[in-house]
N, C-alpha and C positions, 0 to 999 in steps of 0.2 A: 353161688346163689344165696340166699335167706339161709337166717342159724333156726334153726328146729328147739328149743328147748324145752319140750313138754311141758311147758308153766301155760295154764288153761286165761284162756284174755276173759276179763271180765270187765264187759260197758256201763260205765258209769254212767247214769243219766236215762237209758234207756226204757228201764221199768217206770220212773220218775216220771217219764213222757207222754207212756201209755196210762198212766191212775191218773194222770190230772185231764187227759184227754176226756176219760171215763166220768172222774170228777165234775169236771165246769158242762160238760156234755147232759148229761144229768140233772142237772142246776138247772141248764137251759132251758132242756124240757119244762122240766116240774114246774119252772116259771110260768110257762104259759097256760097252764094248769091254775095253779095256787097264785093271787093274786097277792096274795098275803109276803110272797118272797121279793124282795125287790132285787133291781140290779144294784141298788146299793148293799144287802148284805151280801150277796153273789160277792164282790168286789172288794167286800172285806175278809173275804179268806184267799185273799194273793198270797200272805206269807205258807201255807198248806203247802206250796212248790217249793220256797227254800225248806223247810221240814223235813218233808218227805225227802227231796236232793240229798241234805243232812245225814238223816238215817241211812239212806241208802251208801251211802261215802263209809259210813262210822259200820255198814255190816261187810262192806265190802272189803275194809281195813285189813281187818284181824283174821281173814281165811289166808291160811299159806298155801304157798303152790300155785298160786296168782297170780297176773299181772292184771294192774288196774289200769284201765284205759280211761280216760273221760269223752265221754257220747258230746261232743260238742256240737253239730249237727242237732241231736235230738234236743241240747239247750238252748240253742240258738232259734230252733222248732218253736218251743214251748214259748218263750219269747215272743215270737213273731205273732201266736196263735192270740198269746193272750190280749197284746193289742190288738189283733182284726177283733174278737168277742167282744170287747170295749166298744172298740167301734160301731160293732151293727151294734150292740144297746143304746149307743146313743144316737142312733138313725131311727131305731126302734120307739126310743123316745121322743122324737122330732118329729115322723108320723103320727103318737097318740096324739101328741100336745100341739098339732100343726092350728088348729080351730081354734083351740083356746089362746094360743101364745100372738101377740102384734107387739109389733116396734111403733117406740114413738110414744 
């Protein structure tokens, strides 16, 4: 069967998944709240997720007794998510501005 060796797995990415979920979640709200926030500052903290990933990799390094695993699932997640939240802003946007905006 599977070798047992008491080395505790630790997923990379996973916590990483959850704070930026929390993160742009947040964002979202408050936006519709505070008009003052746009989806373009929103959108200027995309690097926040490699950061965060970063740190998370550089605490996860130096514990012994460890195996590091990387959450590719939960990267590939974050990923996916943050392009759909692009998207509805800019759906979002297309609705405010549908009266004002003509071709031509």
């Amino acid at each position: 069967m599977g070798e047992q060796t008491g080395a505790r797995v630790r997923r990379v990415g996973t916590a990483t998944f959850g704070g930026m979920l929390v993160l742009f979640g947040l964002l979202f709200i408050l936006h519709m709240f505070l008009p003052g926030l746009t989806y373009a500052w929103i959108f200027r903290l995309w690097p926040v997720m490699f950061i965060t990933l970063g740190v998370e990799v550089l605490l996860s390094a130096g514990k012994a007794g460890e195996r590091v695993v990387y959450d590719g699932i939960a990267m590939l997640l974050m990923g996916f998510l943050t392009l759909f939240a692009m998207g509805m802003a800019v759906a979002d946007l297309i609705i405010q501005y549908q009266g004002r905006m003509y071709l031509g």
